[in-house]
Biopython code that builds the backbone (N, CA, C, O; Angstrom):
import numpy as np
from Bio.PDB.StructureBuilder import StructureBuilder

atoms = [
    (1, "UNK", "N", (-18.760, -2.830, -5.079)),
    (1, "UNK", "CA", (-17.838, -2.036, -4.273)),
    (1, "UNK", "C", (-16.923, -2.964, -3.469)),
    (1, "UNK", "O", (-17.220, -3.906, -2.735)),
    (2, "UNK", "N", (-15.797, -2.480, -3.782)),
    (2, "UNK", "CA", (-14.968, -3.574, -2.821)),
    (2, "UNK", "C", (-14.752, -2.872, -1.450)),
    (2, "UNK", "O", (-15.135, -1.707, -1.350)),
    (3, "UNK", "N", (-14.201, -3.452, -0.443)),
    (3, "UNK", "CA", (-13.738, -2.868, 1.016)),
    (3, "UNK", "C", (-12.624, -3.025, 1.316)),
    (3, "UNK", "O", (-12.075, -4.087, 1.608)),
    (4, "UNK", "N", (-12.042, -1.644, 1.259)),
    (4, "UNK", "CA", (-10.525, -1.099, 1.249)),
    (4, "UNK", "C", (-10.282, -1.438, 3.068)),
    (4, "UNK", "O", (-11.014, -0.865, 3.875)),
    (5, "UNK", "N", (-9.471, -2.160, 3.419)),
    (5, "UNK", "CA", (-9.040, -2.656, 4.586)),
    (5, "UNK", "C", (-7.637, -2.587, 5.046)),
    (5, "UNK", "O", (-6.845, -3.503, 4.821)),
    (6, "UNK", "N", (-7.218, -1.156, 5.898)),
    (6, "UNK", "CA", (-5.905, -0.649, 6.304)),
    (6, "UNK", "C", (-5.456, -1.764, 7.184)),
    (6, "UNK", "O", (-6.237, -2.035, 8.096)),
    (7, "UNK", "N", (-4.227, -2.555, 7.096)),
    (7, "UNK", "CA", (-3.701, -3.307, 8.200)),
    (7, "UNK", "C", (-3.177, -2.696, 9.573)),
    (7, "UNK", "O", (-2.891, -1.515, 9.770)),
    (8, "UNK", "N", (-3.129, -3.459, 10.231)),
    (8, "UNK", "CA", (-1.843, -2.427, 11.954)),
    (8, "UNK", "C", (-1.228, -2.178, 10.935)),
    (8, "UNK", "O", (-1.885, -1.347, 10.309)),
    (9, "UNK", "N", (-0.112, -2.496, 10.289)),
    (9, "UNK", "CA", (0.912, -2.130, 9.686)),
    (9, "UNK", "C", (0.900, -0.649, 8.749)),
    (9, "UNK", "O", (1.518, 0.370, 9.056)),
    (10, "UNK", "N", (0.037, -0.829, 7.552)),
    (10, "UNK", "CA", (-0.604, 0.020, 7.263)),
    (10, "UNK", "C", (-0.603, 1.733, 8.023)),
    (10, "UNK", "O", (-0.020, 2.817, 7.974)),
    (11, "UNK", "N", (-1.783, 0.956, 8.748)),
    (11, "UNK", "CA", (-1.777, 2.668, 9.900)),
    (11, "UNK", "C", (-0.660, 3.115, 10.578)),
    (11, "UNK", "O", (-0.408, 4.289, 10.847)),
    (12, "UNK", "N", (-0.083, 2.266, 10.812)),
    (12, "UNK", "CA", (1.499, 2.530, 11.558)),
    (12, "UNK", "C", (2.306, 3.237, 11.249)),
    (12, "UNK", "O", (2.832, 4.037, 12.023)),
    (13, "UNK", "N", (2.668, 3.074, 9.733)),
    (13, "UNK", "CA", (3.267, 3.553, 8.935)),
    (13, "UNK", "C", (3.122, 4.888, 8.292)),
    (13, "UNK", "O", (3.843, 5.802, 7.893)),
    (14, "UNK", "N", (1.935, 4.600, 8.368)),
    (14, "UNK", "CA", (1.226, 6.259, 7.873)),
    (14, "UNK", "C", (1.429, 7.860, 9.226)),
    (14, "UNK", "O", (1.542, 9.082, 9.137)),
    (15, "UNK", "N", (1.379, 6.936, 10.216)),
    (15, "UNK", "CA", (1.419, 7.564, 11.837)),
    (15, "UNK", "C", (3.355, 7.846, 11.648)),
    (15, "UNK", "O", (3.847, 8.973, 11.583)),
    (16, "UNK", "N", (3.925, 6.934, 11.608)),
    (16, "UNK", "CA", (5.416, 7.213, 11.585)),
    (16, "UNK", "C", (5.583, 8.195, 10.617)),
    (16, "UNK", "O", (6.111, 9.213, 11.063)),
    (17, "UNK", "N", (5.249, 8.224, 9.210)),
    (17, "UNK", "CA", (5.328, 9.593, 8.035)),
    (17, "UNK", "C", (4.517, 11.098, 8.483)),
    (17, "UNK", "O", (4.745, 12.164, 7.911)),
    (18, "UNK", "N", (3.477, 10.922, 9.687)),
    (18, "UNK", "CA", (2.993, 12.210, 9.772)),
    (18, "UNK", "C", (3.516, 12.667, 10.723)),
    (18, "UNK", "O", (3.610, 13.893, 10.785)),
    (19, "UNK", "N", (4.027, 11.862, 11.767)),
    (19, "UNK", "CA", (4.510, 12.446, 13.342)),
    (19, "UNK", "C", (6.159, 12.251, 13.150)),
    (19, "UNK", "O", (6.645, 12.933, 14.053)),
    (20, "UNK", "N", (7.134, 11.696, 12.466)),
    (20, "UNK", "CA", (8.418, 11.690, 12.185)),
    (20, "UNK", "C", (9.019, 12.066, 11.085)),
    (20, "UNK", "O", (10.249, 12.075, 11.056)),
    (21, "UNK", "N", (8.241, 12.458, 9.941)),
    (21, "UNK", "CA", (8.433, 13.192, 8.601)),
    (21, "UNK", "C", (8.362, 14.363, 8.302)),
    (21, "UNK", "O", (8.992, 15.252, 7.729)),
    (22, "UNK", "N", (7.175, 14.111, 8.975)),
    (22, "UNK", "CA", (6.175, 15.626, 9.280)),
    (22, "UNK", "C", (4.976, 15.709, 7.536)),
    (22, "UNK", "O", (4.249, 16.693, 7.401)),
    (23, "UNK", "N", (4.982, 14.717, 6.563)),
    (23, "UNK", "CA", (4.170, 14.101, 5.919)),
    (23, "UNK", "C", (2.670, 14.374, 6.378)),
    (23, "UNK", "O", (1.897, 13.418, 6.443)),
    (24, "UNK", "N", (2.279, 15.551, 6.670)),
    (24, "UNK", "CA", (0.911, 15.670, 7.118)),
    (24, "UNK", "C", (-0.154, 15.707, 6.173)),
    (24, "UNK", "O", (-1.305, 15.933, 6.546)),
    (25, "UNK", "N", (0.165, 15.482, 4.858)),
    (25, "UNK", "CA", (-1.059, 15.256, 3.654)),
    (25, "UNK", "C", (-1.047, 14.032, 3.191)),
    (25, "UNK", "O", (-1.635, 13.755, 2.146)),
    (26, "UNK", "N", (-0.257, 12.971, 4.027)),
    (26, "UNK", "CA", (-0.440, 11.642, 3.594)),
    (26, "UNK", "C", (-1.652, 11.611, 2.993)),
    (26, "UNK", "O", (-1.753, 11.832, 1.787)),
    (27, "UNK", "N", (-3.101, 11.228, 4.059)),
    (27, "UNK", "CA", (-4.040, 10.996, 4.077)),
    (27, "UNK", "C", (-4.992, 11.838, 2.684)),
    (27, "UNK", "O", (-5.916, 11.263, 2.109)),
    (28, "UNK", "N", (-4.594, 13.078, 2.379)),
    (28, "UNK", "CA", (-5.019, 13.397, 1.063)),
    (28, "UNK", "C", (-4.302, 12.966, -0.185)),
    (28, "UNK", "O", (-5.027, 12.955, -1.180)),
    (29, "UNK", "N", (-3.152, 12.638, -0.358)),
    (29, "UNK", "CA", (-2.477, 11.900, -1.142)),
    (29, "UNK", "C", (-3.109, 10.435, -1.704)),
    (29, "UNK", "O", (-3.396, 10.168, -2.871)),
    (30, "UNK", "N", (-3.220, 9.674, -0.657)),
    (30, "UNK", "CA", (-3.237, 8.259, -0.846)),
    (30, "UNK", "C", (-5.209, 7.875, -0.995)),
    (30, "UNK", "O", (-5.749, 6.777, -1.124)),
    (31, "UNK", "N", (-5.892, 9.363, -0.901)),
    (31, "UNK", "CA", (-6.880, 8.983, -0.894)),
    (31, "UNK", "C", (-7.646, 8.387, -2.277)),
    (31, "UNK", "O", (-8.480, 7.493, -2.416)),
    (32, "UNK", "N", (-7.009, 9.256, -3.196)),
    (32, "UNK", "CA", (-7.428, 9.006, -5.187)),
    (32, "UNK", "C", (-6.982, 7.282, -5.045)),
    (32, "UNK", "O", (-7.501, 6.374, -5.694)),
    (33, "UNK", "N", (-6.155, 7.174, -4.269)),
    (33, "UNK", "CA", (-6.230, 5.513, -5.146)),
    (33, "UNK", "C", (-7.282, 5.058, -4.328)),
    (33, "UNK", "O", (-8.326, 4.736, -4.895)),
    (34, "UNK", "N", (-7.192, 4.952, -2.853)),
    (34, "UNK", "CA", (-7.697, 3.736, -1.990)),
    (34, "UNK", "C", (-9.664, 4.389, -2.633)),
    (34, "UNK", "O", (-10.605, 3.596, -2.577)),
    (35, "UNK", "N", (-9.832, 5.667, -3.089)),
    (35, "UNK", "CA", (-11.060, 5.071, -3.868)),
    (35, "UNK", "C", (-11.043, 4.533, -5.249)),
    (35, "UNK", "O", (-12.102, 4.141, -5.740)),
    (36, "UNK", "N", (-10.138, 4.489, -5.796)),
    (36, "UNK", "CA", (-10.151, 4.061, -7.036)),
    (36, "UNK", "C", (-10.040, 2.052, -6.636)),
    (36, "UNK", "O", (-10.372, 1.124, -7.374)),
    (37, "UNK", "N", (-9.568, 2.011, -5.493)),
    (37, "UNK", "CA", (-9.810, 0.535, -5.329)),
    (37, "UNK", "C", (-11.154, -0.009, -4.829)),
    (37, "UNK", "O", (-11.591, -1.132, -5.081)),
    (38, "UNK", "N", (-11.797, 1.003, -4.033)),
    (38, "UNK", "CA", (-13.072, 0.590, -3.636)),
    (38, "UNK", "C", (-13.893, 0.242, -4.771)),
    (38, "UNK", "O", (-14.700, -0.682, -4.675)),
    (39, "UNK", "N", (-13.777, 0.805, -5.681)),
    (39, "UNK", "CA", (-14.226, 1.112, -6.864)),
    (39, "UNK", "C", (-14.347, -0.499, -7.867)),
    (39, "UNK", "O", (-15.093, -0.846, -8.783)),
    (40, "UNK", "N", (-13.272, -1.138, -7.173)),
    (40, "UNK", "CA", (-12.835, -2.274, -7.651)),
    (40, "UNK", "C", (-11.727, -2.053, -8.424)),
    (40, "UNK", "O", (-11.199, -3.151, -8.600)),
    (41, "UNK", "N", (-11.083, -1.158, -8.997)),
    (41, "UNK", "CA", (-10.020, -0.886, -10.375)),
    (41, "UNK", "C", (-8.569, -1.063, -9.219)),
    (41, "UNK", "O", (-8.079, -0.416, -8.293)),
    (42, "UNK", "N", (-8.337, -2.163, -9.845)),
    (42, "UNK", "CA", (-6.694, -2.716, -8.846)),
    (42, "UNK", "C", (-5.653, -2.220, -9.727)),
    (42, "UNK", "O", (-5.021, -2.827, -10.592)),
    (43, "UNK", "N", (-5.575, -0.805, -9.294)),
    (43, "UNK", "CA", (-4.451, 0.083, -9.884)),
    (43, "UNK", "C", (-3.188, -0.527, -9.098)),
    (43, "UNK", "O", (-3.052, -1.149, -8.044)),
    (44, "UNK", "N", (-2.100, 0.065, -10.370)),
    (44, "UNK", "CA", (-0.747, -0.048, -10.070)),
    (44, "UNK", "C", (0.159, -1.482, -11.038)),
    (44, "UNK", "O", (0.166, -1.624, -12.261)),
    (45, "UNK", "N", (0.614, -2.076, -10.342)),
    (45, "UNK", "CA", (1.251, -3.542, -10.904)),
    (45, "UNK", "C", (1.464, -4.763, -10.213)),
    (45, "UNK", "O", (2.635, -5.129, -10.313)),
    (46, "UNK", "N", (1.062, -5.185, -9.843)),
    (46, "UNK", "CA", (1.530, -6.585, -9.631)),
    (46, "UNK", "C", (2.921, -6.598, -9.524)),
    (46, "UNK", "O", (3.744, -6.145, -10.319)),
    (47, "UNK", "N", (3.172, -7.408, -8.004)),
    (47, "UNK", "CA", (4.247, -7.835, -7.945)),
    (47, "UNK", "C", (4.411, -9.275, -8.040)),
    (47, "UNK", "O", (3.691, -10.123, -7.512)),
    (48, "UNK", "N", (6.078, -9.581, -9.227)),
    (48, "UNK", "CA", (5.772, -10.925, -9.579)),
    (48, "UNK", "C", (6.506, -11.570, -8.618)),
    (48, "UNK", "O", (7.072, -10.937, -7.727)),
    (49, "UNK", "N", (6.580, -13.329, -8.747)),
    (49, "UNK", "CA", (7.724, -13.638, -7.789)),
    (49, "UNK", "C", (6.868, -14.175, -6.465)),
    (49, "UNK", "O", (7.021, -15.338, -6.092)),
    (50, "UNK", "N", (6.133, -13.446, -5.906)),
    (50, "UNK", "CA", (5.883, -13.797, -4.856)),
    (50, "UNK", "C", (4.861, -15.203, -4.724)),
    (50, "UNK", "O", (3.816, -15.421, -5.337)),
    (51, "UNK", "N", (5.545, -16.048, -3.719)),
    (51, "UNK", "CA", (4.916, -17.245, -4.164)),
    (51, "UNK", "C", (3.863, -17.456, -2.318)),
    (51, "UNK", "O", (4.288, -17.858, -1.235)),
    (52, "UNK", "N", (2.527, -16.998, -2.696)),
    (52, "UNK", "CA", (1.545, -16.792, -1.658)),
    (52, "UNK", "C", (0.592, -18.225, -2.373)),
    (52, "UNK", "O", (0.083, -18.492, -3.461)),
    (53, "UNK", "N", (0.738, -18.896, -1.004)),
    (53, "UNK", "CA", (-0.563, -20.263, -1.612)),
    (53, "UNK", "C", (-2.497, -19.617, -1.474)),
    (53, "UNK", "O", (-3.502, -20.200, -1.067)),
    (54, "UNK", "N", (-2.331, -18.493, -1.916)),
    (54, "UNK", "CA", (-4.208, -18.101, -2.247)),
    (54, "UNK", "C", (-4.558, -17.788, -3.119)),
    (54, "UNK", "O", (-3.840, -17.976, -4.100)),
    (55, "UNK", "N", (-5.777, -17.168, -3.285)),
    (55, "UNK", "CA", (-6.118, -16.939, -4.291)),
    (55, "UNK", "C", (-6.097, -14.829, -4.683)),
    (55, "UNK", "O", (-6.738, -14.181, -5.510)),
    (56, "UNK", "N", (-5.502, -14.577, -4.084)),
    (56, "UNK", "CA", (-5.167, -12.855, -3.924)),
    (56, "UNK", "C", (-4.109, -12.555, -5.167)),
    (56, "UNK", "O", (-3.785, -13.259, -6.124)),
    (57, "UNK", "N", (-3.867, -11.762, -4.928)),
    (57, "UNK", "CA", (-2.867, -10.963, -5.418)),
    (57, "UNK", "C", (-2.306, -10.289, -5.163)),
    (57, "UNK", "O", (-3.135, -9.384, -5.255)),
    (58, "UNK", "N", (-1.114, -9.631, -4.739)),
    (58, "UNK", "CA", (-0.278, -8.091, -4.295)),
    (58, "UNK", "C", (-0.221, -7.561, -5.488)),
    (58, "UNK", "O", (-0.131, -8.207, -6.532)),
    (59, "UNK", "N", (-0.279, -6.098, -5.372)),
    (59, "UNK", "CA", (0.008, -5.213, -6.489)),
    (59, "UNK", "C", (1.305, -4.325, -5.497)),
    (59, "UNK", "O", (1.807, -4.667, -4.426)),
    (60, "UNK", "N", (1.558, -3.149, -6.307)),
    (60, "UNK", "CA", (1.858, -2.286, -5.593)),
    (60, "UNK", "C", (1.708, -1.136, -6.493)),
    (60, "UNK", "O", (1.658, -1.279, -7.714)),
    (61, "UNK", "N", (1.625, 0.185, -5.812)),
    (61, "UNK", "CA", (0.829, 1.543, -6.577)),
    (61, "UNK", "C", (1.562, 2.729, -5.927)),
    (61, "UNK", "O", (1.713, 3.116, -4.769)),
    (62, "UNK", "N", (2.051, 3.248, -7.439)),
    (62, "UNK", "CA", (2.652, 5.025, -6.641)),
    (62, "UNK", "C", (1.567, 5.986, -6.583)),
    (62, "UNK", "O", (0.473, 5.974, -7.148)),
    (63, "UNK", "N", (2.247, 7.068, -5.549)),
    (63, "UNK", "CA", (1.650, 8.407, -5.358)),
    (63, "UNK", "C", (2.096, 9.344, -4.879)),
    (63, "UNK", "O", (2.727, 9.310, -3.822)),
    (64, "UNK", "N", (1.984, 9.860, -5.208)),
    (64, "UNK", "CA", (2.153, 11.338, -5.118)),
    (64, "UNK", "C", (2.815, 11.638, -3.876)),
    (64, "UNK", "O", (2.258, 11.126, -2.905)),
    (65, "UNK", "N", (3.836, 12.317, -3.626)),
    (65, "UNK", "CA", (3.663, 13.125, -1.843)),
    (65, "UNK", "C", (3.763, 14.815, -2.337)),
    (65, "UNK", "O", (4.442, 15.391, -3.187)),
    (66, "UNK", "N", (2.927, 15.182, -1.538)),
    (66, "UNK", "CA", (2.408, 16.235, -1.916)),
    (66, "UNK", "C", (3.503, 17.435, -0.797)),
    (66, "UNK", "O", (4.039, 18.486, -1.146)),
    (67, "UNK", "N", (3.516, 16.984, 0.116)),
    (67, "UNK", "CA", (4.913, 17.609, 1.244)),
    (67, "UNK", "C", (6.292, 17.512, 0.316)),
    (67, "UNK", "O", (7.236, 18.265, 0.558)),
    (68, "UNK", "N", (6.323, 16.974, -0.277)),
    (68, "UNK", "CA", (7.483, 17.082, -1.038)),
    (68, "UNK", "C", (7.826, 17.722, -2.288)),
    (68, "UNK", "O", (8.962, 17.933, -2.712)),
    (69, "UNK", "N", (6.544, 18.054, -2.920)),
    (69, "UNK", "CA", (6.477, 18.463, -4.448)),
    (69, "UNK", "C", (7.232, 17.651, -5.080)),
    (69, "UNK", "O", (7.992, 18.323, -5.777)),
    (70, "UNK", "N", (7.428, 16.534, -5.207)),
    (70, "UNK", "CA", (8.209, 15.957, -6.035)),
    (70, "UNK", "C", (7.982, 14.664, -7.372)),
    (70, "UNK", "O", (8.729, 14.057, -8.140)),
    (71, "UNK", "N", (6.562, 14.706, -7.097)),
    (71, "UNK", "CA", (5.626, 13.834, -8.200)),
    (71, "UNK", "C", (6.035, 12.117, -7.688)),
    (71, "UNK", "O", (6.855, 11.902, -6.796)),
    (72, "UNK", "N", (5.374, 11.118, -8.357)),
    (72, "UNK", "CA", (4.824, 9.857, -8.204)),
    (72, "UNK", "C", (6.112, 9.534, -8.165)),
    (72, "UNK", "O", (6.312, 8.836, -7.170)),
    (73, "UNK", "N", (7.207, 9.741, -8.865)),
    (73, "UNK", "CA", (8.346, 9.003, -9.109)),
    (73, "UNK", "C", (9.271, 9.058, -7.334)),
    (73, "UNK", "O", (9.981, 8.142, -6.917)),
    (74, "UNK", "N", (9.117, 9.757, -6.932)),
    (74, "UNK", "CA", (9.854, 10.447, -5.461)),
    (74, "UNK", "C", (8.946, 10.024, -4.631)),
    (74, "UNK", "O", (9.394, 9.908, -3.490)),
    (75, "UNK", "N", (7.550, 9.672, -4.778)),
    (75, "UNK", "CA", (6.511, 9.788, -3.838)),
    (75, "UNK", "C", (6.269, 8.000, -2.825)),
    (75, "UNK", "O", (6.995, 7.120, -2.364)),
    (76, "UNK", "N", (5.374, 8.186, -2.890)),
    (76, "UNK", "CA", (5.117, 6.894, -1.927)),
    (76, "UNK", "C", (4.709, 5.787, -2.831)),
    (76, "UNK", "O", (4.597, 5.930, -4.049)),
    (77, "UNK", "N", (4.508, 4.757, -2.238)),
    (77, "UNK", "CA", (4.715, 3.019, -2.966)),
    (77, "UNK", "C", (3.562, 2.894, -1.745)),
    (77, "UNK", "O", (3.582, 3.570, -0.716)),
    (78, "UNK", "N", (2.355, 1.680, -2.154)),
    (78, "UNK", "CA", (1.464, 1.349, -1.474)),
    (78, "UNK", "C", (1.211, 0.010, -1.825)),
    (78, "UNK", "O", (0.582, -0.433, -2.786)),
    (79, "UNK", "N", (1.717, -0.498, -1.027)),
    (79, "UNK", "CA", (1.545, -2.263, -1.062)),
    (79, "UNK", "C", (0.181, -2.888, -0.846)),
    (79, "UNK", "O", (-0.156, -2.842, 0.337)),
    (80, "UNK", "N", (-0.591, -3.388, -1.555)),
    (80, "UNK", "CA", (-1.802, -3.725, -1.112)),
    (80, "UNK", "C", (-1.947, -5.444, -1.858)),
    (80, "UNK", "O", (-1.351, -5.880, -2.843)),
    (81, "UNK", "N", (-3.084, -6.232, -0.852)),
    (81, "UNK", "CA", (-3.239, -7.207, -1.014)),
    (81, "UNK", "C", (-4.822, -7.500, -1.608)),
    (81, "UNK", "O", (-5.744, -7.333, -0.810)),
    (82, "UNK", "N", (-5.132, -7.929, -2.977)),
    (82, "UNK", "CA", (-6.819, -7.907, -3.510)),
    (82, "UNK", "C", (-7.017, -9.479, -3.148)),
    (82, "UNK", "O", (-6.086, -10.282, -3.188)),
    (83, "UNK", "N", (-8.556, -9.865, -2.733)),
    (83, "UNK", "CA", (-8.821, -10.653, -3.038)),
    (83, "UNK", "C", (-10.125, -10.517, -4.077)),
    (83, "UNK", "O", (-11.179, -10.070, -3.624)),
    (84, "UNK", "N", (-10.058, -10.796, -5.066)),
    (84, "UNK", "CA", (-11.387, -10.449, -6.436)),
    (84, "UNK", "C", (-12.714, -11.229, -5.455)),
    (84, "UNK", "O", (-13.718, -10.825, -4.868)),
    (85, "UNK", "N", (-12.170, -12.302, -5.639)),
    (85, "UNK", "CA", (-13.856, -13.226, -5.111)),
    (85, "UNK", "C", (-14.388, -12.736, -3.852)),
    (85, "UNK", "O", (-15.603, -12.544, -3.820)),
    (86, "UNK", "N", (-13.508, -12.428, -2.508)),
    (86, "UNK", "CA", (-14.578, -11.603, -1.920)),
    (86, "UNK", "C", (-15.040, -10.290, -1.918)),
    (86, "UNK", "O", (-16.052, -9.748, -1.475)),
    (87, "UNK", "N", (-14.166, -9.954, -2.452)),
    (87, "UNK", "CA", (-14.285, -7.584, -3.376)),
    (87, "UNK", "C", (-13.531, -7.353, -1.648)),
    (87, "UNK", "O", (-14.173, -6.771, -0.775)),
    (88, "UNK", "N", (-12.187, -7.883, -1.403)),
    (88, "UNK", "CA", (-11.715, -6.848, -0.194)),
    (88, "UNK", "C", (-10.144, -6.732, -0.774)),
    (88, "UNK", "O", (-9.617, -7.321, -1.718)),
    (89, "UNK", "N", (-9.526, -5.597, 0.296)),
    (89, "UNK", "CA", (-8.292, -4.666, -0.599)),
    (89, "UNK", "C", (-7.425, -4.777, 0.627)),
    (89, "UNK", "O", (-7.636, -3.755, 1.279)),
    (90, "UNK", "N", (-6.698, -5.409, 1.140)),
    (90, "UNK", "CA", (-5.784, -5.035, 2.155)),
    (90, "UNK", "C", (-4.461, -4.317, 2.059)),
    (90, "UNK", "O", (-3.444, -4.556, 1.409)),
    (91, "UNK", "N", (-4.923, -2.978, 3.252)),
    (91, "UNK", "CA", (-3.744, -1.955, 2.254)),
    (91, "UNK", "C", (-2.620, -2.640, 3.729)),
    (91, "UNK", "O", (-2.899, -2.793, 4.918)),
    (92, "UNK", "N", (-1.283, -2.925, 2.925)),
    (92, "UNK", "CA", (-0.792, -3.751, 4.006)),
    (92, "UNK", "C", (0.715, -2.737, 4.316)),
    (92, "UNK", "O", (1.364, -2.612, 5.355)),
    (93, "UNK", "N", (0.821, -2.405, 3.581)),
    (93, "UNK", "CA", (2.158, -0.924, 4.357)),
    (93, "UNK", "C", (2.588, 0.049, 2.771)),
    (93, "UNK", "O", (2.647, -0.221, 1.571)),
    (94, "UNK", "N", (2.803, 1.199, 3.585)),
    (94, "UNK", "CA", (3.292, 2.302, 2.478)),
    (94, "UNK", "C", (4.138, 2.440, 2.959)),
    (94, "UNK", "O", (4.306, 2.193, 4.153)),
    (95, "UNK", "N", (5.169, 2.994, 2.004)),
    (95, "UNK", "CA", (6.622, 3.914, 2.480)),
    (95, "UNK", "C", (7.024, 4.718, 1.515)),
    (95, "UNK", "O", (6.487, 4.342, 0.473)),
    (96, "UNK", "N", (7.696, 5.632, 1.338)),
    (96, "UNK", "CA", (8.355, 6.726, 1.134)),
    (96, "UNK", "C", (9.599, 6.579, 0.130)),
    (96, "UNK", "O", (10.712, 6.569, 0.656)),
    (97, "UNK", "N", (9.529, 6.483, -1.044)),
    (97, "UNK", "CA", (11.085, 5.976, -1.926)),
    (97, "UNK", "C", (12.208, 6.393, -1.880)),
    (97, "UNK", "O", (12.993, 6.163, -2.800)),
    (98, "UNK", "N", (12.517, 7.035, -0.908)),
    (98, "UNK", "CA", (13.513, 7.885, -0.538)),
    (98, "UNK", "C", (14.109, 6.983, 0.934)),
    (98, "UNK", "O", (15.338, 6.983, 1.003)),
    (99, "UNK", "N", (13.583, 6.442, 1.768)),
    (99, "UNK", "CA", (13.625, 5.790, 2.944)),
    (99, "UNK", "C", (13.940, 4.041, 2.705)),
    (99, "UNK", "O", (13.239, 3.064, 2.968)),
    (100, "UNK", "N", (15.290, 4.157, 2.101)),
    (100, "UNK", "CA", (15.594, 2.753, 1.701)),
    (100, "UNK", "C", (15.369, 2.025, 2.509)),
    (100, "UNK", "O", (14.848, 0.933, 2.283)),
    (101, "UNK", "N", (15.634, 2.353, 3.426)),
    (101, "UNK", "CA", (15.700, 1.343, 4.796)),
    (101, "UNK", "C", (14.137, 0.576, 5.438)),
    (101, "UNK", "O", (14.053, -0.199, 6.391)),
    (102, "UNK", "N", (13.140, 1.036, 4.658)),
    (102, "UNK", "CA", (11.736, 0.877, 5.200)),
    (102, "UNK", "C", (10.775, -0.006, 3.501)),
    (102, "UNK", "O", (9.580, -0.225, 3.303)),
    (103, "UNK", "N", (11.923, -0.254, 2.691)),
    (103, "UNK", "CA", (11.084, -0.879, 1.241)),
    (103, "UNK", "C", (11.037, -2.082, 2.038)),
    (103, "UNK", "O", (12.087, -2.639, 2.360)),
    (104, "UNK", "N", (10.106, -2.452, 2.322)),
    (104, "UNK", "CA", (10.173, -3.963, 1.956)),
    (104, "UNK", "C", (10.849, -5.173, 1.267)),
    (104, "UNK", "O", (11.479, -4.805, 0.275)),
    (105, "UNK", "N", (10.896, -6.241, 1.447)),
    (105, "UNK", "CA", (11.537, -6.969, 0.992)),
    (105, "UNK", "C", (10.094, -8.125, 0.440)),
    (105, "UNK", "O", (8.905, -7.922, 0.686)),
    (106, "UNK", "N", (10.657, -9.276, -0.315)),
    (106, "UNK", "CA", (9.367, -9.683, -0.727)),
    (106, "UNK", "C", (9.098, -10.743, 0.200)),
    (106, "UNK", "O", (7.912, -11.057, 0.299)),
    (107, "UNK", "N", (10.039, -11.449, 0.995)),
    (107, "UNK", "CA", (9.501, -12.382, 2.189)),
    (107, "UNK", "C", (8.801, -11.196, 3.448)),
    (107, "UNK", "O", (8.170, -11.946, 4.193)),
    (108, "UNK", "N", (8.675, -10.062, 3.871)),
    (108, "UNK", "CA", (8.031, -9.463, 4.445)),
    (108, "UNK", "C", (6.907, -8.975, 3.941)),
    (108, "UNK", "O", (6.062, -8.431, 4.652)),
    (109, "UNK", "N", (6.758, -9.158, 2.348)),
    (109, "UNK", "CA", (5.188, -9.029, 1.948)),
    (109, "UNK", "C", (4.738, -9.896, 2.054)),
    (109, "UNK", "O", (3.613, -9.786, 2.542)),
    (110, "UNK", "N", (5.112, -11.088, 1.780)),
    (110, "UNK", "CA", (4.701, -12.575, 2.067)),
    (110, "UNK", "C", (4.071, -12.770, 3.631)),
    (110, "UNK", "O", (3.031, -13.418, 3.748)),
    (111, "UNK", "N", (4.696, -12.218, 4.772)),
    (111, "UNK", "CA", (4.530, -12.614, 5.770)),
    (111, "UNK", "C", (3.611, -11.433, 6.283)),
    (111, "UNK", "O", (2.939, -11.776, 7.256)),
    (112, "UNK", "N", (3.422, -10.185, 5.892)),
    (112, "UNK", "CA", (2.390, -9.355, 5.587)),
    (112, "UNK", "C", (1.182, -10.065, 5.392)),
    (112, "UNK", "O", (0.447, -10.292, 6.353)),
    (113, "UNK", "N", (0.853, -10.503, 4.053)),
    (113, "UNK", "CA", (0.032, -11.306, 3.947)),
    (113, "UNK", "C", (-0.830, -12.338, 4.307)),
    (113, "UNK", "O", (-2.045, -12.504, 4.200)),
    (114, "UNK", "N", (0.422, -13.224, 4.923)),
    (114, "UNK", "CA", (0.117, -14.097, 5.769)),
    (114, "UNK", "C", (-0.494, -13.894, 7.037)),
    (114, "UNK", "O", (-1.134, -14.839, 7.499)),
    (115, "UNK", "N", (-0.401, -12.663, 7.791)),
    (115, "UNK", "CA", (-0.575, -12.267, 8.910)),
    (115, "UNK", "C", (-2.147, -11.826, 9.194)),
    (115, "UNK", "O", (-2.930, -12.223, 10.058)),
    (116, "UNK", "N", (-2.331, -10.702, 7.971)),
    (116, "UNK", "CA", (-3.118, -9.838, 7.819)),
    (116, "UNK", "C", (-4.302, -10.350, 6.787)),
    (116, "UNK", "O", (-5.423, -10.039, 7.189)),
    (117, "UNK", "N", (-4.279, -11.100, 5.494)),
    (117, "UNK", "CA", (-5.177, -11.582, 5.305)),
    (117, "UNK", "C", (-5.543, -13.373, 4.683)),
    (117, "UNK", "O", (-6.241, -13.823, 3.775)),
    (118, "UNK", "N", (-4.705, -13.942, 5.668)),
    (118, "UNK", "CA", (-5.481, -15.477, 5.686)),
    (118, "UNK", "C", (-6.181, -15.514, 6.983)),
    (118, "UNK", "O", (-6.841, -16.503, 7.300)),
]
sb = StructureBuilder()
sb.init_structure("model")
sb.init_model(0)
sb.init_chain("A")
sb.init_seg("    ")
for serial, (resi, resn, name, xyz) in enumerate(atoms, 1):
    if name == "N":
        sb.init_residue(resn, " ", resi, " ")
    sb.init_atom(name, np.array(xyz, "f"), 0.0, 1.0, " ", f" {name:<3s}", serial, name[0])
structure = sb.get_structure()
């Protein structure tokens, strides 16, 4: 079993989509993956490019928003950081594909990373 580990960032983000979106099924949405990661199965894709000196990986994984009816493609993006050798999952920020202004960039996953799990 691995251990799914929400960053500040993470929760933050999720708090800004339920209290400024009004996104109040986040938390049932995003739940099918973050067990499918406990699980160990590092759904989604890999993001390439990013040049992190560890031994992790970033993926990133769609889902659903369910406030929106609008399926995976419209739905949310979940940035997460694996490390295999110790089985932990750092979910390090979600956002909304519609909210250009809040994608990430890949030096802020980098520094995500850096922050949250070295």
């Amino acid at each position: 079993m691995y251990e799914v580990i929400p960053t500040e960032r993470f929760e933050k983000d999720v708090k800004y989509y339920v209290k400024k979106k009004g996104f109040v099924h986040i938390g049932t949405d995003i739940k099918a993956i973050t067990d499918e990661l406990e699980k160990g199965n590092l759904v989604g894709t890999e993001i390439p490019g990013l040049k992190i000196a560890t031994e992790g990986h970033t993926f990133k994984v769609r889902s659903a928003n369910s406030d929106t009816k609008m399926g995976q493609s419209n739905g949310y993006r979940i940035i997460y950081y694996a490390i295999r050798d110790d089985e932990e999952v750092y979910l390090l920020t979600i956002y909304y594909k519609k909210d250009d202004n809040r994608i990430p960039t890949n030096q802020e996953i980098i520094e995500l990373v850096e922050s949250y799990c070295m």
